[in-house]
C-alpha positions as CSV (number, residue, x, y, z in Angstrom):
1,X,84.6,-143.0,11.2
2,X,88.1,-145.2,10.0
3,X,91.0,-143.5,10.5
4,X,92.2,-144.9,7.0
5,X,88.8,-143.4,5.6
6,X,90.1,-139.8,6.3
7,X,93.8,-140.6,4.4
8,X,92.0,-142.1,1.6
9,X,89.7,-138.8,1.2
10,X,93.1,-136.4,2.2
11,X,94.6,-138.1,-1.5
12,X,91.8,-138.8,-3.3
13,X,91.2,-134.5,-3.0
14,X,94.4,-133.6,-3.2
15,X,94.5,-135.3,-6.8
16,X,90.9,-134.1,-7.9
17,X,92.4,-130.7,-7.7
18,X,95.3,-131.5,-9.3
19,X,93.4,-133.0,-12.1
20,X,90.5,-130.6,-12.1
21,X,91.1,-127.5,-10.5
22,X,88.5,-125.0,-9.8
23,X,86.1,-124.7,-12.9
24,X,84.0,-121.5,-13.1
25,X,81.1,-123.5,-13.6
26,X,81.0,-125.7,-11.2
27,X,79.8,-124.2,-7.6
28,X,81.8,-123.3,-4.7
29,X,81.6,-123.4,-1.0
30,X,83.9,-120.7,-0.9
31,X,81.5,-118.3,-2.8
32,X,78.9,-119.2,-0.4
33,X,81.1,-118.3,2.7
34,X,81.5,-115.0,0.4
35,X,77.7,-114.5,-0.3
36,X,77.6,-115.4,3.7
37,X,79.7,-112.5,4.9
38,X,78.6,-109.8,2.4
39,X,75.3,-110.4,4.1
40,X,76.2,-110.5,7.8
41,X,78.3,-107.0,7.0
42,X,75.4,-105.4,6.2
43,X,73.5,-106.5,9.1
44,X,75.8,-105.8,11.7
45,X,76.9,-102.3,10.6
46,X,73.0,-101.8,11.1
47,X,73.1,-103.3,14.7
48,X,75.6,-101.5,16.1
49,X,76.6,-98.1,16.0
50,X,79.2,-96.3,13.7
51,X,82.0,-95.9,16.4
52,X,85.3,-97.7,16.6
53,X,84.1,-99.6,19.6
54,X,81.0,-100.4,17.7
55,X,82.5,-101.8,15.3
56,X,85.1,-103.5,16.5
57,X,82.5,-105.4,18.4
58,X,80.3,-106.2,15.4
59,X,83.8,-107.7,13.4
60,X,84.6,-109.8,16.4
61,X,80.7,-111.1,15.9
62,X,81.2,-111.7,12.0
63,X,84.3,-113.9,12.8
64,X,82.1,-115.7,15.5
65,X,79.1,-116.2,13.1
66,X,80.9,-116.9,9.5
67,X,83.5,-119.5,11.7
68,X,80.4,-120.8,13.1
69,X,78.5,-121.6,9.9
70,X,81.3,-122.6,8.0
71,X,82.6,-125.5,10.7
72,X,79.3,-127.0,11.9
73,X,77.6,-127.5,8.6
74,X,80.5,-129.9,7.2
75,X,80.7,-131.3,10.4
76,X,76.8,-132.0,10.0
77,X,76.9,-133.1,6.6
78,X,80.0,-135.5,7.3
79,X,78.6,-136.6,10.4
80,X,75.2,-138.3,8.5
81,X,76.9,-139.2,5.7
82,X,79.8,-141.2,7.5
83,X,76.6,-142.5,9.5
84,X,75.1,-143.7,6.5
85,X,78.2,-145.4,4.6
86,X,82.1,-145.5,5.3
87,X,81.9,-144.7,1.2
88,X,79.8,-141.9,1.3
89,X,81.3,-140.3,4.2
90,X,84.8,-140.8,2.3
91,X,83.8,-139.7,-1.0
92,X,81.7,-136.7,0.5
93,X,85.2,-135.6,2.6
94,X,87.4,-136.4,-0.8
95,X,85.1,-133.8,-2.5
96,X,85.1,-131.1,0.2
97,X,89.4,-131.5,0.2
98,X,89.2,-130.9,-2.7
99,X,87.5,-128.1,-2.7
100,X,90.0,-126.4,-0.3
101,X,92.8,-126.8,-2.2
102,X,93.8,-124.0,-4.9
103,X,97.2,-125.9,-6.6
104,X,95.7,-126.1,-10.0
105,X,94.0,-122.9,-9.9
106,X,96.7,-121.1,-9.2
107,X,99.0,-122.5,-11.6
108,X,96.1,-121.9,-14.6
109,X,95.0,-118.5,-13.4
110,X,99.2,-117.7,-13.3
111,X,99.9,-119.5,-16.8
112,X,96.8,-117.5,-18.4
113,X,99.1,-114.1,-17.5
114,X,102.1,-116.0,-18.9
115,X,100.8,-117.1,-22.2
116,X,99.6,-113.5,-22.8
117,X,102.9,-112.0,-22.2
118,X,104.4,-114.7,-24.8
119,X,102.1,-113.3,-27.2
120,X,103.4,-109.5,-26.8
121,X,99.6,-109.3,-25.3
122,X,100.5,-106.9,-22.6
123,X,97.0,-105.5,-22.2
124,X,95.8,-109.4,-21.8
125,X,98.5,-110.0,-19.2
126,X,97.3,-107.0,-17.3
127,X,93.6,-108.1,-17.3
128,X,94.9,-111.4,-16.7
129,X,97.1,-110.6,-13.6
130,X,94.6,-108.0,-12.6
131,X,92.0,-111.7,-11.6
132,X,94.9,-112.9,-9.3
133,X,96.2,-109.9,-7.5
134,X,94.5,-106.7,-5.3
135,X,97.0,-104.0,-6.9
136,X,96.6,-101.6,-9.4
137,X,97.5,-103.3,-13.4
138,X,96.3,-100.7,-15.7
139,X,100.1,-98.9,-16.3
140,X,102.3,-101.9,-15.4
141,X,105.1,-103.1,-17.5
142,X,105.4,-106.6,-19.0
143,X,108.2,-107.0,-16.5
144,X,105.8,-105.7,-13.8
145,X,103.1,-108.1,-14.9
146,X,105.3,-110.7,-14.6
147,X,106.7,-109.9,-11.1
148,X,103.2,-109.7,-9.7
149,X,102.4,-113.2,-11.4
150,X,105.4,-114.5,-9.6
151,X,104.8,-112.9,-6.2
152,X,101.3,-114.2,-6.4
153,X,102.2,-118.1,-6.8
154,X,104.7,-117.1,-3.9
155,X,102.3,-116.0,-1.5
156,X,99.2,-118.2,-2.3
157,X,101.9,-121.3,-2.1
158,X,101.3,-121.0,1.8
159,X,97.3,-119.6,2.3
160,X,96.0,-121.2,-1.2
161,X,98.1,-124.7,-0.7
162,X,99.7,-125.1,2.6
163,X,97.1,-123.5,5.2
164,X,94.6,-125.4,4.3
165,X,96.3,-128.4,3.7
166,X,98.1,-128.7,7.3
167,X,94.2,-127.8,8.6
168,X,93.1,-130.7,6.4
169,X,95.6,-133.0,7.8
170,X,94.9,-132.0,11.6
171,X,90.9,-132.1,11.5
172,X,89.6,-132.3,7.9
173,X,87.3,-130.7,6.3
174,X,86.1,-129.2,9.5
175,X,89.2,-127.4,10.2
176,X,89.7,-127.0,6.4
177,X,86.2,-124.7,6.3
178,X,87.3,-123.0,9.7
179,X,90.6,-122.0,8.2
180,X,89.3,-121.1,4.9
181,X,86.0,-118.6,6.3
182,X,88.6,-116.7,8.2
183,X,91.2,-116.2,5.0
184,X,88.2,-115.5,3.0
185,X,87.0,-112.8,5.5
186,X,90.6,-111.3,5.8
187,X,90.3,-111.2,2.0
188,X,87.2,-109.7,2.2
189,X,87.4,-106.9,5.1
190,X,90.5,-107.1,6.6
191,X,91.7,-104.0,5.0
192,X,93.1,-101.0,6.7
193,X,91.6,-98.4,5.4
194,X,88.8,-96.3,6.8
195,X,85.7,-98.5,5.9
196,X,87.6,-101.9,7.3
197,X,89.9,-100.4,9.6
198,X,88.0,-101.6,12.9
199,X,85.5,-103.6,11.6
200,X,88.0,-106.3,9.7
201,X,90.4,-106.0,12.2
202,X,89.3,-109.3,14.4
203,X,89.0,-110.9,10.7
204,X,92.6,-109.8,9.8
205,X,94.2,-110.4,13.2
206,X,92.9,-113.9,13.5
207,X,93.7,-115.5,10.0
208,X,97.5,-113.7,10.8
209,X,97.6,-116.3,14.0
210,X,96.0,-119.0,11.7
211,X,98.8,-118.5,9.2
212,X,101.7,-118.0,11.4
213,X,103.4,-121.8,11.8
214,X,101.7,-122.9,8.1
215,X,103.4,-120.0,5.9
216,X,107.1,-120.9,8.0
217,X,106.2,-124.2,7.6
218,X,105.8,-123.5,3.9
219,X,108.9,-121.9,3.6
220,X,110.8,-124.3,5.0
221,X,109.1,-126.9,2.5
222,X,110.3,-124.5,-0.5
223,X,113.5,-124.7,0.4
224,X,113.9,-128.0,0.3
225,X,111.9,-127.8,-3.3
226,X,114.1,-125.1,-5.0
227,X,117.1,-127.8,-4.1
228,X,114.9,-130.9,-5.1
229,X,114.1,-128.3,-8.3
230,X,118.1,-127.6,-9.2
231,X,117.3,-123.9,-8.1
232,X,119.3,-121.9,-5.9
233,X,118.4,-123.1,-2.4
234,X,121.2,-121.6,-0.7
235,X,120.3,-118.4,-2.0
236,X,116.8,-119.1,-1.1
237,X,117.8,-119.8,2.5
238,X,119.5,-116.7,2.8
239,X,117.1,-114.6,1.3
240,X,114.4,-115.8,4.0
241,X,116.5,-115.6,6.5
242,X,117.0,-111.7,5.1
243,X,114.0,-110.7,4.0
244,X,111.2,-112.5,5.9
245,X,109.9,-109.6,7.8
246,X,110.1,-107.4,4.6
247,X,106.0,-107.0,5.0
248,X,103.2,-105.4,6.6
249,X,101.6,-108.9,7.2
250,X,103.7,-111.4,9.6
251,X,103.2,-114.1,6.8
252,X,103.4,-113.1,3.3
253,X,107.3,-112.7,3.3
254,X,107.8,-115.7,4.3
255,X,107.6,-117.5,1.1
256,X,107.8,-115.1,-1.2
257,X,111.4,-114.6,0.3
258,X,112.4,-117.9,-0.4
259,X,110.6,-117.8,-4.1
260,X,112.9,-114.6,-4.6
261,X,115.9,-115.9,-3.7
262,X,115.6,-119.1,-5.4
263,X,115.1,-117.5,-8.5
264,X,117.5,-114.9,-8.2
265,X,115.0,-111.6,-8.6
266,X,113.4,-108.9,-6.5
267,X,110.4,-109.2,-5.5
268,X,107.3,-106.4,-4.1
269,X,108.3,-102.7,-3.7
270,X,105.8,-100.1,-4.1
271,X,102.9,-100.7,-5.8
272,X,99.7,-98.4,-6.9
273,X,96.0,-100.2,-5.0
274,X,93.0,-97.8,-5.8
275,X,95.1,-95.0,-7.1
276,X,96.9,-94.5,-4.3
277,X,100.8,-95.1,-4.1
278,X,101.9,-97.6,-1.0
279,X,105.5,-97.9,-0.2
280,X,106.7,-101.1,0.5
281,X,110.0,-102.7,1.3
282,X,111.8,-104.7,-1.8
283,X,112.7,-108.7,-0.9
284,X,115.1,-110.2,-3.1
285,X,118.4,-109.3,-4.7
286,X,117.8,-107.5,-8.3
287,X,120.1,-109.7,-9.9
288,X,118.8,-109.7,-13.0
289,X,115.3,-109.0,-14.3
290,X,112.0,-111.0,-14.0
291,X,110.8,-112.4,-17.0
292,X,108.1,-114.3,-17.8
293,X,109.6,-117.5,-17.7
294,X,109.8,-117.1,-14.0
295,X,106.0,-117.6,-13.9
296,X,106.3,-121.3,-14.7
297,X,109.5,-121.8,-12.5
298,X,107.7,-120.4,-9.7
299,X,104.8,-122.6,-10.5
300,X,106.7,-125.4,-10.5
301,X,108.2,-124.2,-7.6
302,X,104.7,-124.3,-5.9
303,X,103.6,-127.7,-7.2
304,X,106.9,-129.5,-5.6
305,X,106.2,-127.9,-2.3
306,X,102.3,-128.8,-2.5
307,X,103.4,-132.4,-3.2
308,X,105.6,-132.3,-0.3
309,X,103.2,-130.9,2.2
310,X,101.0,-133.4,0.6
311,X,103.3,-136.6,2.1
312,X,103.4,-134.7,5.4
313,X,99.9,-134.7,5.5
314,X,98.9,-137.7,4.4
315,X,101.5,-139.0,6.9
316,X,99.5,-137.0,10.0
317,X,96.2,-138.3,8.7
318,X,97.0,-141.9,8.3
319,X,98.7,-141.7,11.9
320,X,95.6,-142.6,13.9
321,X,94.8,-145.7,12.1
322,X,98.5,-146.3,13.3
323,X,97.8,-146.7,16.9
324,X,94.2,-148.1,16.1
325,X,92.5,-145.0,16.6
């Protein structure tokens, strides 16, 4: 395997998703870690009995078996096709990058909520947001459309875009997978309510580790973006400094903090998820409202930082080839 290999295929994906994004046509590895752990749910909670203990000990086994799966088979496939070709094995890795990277996605699925509220569409913009985030959108304002929009790019910004990329530049696609079956667990169980509350809990605790140094690392990145952007920077410094911890997850303040205070807005607050109020704690300043123009700002916002983290990795995955690795 050539160290220079790996760089190549760390670029060559990071651009594919820039240019193509994730089409709803085209199959996704992603789904089929989905599809993976709706089936291992069910036969666990078969296997072992109904008891917090119990279940506990059958969530610690779906992390075991889903992070299993979802590293060794990209490690198999890469391994043969690297043995075949230095070209396949590139091309093959390019593809699964890729595949693991959610820049363009983000930024169309965020735009489509955008464009509706530019066409006074408010029940499109709810349907639209209502694809991108877990809350209630059936009674939101335009305004609240819009914030949620914006809070989403924040968030995503460090597990849609910089997770995975840092994982991608430390191991490839192998890590990538790891990285990405535990997110997509956390997004599938790692609830904490009474159907998920002990068996998603192994799920939930581990992709909080996994994101721990990638979302500060993100925020960090932002920073530097909102100044590279003309946006408030210094605002956006002190508002993570401020706010960081305004969250029930360790992560998800992190950069939604610094997205706040570069734009100037408030951001989160209570919110409505199956009916049921949920207090949360605001993070921002309410300078001024949110509007729908902050959708693109914070997209662009996004897409600086991704190229960013995008020269730090390549940097960490050309390094070998450096030292003749």
């Amino acid at each position: 395997m050539s160290a220079v290999g790996h760089g190549v295929a760390f670029a060559l994906g990071f651009f594919l998703d820039l240019l193509l994004g994730d089409p709803h046509w085209l199959p996704h590895p992603v789904r089929g870690i989905g599809w993976l752990i709706t089936r291992l749910e069910r036969a666990l909670r078969r296997r072992f009995p109904q008891t917090p203990g119990g279940e506990l000990a059958a969530g610690v086994w779906l992390v075991v078996l889903v992070c299993a799966c979802s590293a060794l088979l990209p490690l198999a496939v890469l391994a043969l096709a690297w043995r075949v070709h230095p070209w396949l094995g590139t091309a093959l890795e390019a593809v699964m990058t890729y595949q693991l990277l959610a820049v363009k996605s983000l930024r169309v699925e965020s735009m489509q909520v955008y464009r509706r509220l530019k066409e006074g569409d408010l029940p499109g913009a709810r349907r639209a947001v209502s694809m991108i985030v877990g809350r209630d959108t059936e009674n939101l304002t335009g305004e609240q459309v819009a914030k949620a929009a914006v809070e989403t790019v924040a968030e995503n910004a460090s597990d849609g875009v910089a997770a995975p990329m840092l994982f991608l530049a430390l191991g490839g696609p192998v890590f990538g997978f790891f990285y990405k079956a535990v997110n997509t667990m956390d997004s599938m169980v790692g609830y904490r309510n009474e159907q998920y509350l002990y068996f998603g809990r192994a799920a939930a605790k581990l992709d909080d580790a996994l994101n721990f140094i990638p979302s500060r690392v993100c925020a960090g990145v932002m920073i530097l973006a909102a100044a590279f952007l003309g946006m408030d920077a210094r605002g956006a410094a002190q508002i993570f400094r401020r706010d960081r911890k305004n969250h029930s997850s360790p992560n998800s303040a992190q950069t939604e903090s610094v997205c706040a205070g570069a734009l100037g807005v408030q951001l989160a607050g209570d919110a409505y998820y199956f009916g049921k109020l949920v207090k949360k704690k605001t993070i921002g300043d309410p300078k001024r409202r949110v509007f729908p123009e902050d959708i693109p700002k914070a997209n662009r916002l996004m897409t600086v930082t991704a190229c960013i983290l995008f020269l730090l990795g390549l940097y960490l995955r050309f390094l070998p080839a450096f030292f003749g690795w």
